[in-house]
C-alpha positions as CSV (number, residue, x, y, z in Angstrom):
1,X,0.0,0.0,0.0
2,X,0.9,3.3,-0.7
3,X,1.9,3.8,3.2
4,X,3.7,2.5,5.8
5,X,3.8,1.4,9.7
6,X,4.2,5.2,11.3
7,X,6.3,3.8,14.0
8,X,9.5,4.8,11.9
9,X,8.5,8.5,11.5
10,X,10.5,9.8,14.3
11,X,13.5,7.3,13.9
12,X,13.5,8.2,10.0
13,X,13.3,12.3,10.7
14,X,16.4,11.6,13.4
15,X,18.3,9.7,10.8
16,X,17.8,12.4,8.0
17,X,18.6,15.5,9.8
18,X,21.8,13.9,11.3
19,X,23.2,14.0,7.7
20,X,21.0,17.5,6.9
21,X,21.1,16.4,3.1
22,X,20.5,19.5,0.4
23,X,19.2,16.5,-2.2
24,X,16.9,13.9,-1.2
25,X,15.6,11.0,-3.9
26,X,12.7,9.2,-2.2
27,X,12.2,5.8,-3.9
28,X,8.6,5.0,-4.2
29,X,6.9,8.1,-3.0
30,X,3.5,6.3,-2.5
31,X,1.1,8.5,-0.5
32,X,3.8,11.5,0.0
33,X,4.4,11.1,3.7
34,X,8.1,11.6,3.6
35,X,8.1,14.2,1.1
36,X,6.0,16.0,3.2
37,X,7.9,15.2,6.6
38,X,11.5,16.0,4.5
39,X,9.9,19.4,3.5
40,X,8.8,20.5,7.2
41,X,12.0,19.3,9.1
42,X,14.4,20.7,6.7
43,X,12.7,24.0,5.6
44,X,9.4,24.9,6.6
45,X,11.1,24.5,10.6
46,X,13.5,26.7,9.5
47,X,10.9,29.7,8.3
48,X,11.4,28.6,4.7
49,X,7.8,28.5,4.4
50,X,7.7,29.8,0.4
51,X,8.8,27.4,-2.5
52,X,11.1,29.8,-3.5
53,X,13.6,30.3,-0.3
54,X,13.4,26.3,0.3
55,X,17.1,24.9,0.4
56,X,16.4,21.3,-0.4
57,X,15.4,19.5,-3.5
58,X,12.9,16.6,-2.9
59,X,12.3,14.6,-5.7
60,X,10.6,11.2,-6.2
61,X,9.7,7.9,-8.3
62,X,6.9,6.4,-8.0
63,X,5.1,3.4,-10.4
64,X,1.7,4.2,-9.7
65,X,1.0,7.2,-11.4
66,X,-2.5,7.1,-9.6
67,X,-0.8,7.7,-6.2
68,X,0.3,11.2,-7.1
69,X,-2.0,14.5,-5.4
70,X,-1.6,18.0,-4.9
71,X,0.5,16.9,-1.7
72,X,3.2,15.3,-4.1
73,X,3.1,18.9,-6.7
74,X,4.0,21.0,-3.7
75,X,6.6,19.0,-1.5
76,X,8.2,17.3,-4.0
77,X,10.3,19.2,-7.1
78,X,10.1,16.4,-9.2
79,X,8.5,13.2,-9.1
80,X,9.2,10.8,-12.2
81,X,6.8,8.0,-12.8
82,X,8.7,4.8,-13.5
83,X,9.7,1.4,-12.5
84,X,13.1,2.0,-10.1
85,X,14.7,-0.6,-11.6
86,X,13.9,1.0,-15.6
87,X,14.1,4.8,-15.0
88,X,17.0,6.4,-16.1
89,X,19.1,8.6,-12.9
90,X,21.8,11.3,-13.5
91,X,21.9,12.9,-10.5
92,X,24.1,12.5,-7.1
93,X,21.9,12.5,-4.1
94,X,23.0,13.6,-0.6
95,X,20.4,10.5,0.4
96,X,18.6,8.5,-1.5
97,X,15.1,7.0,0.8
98,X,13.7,3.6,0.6
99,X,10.8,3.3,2.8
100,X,8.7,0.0,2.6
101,X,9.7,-0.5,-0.8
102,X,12.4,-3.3,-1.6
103,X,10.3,-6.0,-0.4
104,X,8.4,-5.5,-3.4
105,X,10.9,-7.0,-5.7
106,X,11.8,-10.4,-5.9
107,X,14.8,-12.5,-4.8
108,X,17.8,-10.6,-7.2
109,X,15.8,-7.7,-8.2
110,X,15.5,-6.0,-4.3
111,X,19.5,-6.3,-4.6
112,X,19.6,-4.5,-7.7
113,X,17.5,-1.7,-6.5
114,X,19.6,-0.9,-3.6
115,X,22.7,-1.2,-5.4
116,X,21.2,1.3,-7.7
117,X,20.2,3.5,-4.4
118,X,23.7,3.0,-3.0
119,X,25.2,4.1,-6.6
120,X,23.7,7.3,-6.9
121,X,23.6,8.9,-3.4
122,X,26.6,9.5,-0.5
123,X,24.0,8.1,2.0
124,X,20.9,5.9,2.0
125,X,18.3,4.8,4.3
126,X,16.3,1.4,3.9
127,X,12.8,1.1,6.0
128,X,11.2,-2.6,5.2
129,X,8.7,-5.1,7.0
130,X,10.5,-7.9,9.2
131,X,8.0,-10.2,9.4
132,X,7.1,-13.4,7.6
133,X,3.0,-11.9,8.4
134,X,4.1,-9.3,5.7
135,X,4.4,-11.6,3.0
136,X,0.1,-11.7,3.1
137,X,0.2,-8.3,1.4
138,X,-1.0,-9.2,-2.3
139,X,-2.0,-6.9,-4.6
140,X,-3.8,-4.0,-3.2
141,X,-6.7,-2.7,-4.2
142,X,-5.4,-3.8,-7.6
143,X,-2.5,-2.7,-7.9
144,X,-0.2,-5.8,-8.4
145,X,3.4,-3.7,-7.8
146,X,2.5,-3.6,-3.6
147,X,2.7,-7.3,-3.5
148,X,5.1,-8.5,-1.4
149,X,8.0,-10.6,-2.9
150,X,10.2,-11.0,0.1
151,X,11.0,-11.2,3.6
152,X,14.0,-9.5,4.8
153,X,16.0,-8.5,7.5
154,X,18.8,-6.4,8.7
155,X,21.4,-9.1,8.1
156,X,20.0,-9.8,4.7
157,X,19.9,-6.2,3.7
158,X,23.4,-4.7,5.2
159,X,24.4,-1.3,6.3
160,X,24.2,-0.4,9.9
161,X,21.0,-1.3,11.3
162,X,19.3,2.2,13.1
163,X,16.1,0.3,14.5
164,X,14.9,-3.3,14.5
165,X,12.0,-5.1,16.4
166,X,10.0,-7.7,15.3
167,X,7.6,-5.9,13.1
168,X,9.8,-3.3,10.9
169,X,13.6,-2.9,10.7
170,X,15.6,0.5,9.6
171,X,19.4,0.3,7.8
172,X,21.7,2.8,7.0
173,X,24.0,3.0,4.6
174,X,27.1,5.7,4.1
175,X,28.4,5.4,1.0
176,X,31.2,7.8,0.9
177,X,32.5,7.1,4.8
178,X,31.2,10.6,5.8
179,X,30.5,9.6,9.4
180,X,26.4,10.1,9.2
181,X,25.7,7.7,11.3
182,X,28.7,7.0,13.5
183,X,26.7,8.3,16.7
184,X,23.6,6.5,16.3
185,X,22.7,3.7,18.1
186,X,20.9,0.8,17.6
187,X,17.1,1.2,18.3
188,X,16.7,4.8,18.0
């Protein structure tokens, strides 16, 4: 579904402004949460209120062109509408955000897709379902894409796990050895 357990909010917003990124690329955008949460924690809190004085780009991909609203025209700059694994990137991303949507992809193709995260940004951050229950979610409400392919887990995934109970699980990756995450602790 185009949303996600909002347990991680808080742990996700902690992990973000601890690197304070000027680019953000949020993989899978679904319902605009995080482009939303992205915009108020690293402008609008800062009086950057107007589209114009805002210091960070936002920009998205998203499959289901039907997710998109007026929420996703206003906090995101760009969102393309593509398959991750298909759509063409050329830009460098201070973080690249994966929130609920590698488990999505098969066995070999969820690899793939973070690779392609890893490649393109100096840090990333993975929030996925650890639970074999998860692997109930068929197609919803049609749309085949939020299926669940795969269970995974910290270990599986890599990086340095941020958060991890038995229901959702958070990893971090810095890609350049920038030190974004060298003072957080497990379990945020």
């Amino acid at each position: 579904m185009p949303s996600s357990d909002p347990m991680t909010i808080p742990k996700v917003l902690s992990a973000v402004k601890s690197i304070s990124p000027n680019s953000i690329l949020d993989v899978g955008v679904g319902n605009g949460r995080y482009g939303f949460l992205f915009r108020e924690c690293l402008d609008w809190n800062y009086g950057r209120i107007n589209k114009r004085y805002w210091n960070t780009v936002i920009e998205g991909v998203e499959v289901e062109k039907n997710y998109l609203t007026d929420i996703h025209k206003y906090c995101y700059d760009n969102v393309i509408i593509g398959d991750w694994l298909e759509v063409s990137i050329d830009n460098l991303y201070d973080l690249v955000f994966m929130g609920d949507v590698l488990e999505h992809w098969p066995d070999g193709e969820w690899q793939l897709a973070l690779n392609k995260a890893i490649g393109i940004s100096k840090a990333t951050i993975v929030v996925c379902p650890n639970c074999k229950e998860s692997m109930s979610q068929e197609a919803w409400y049609g749309y085949e894409r939020e299926r669940h392919r795969v269970v995974l887990s910290p270990k599986l995934v890599g990086g340095q796990c941020l958060f991890a109970n038995s229901k959702v699980f958070m990893c971090a990756f810095d890609n350049h050895d920038l030190g974004f995450f060298d003072s957080k602790d497990i379990c945020l």
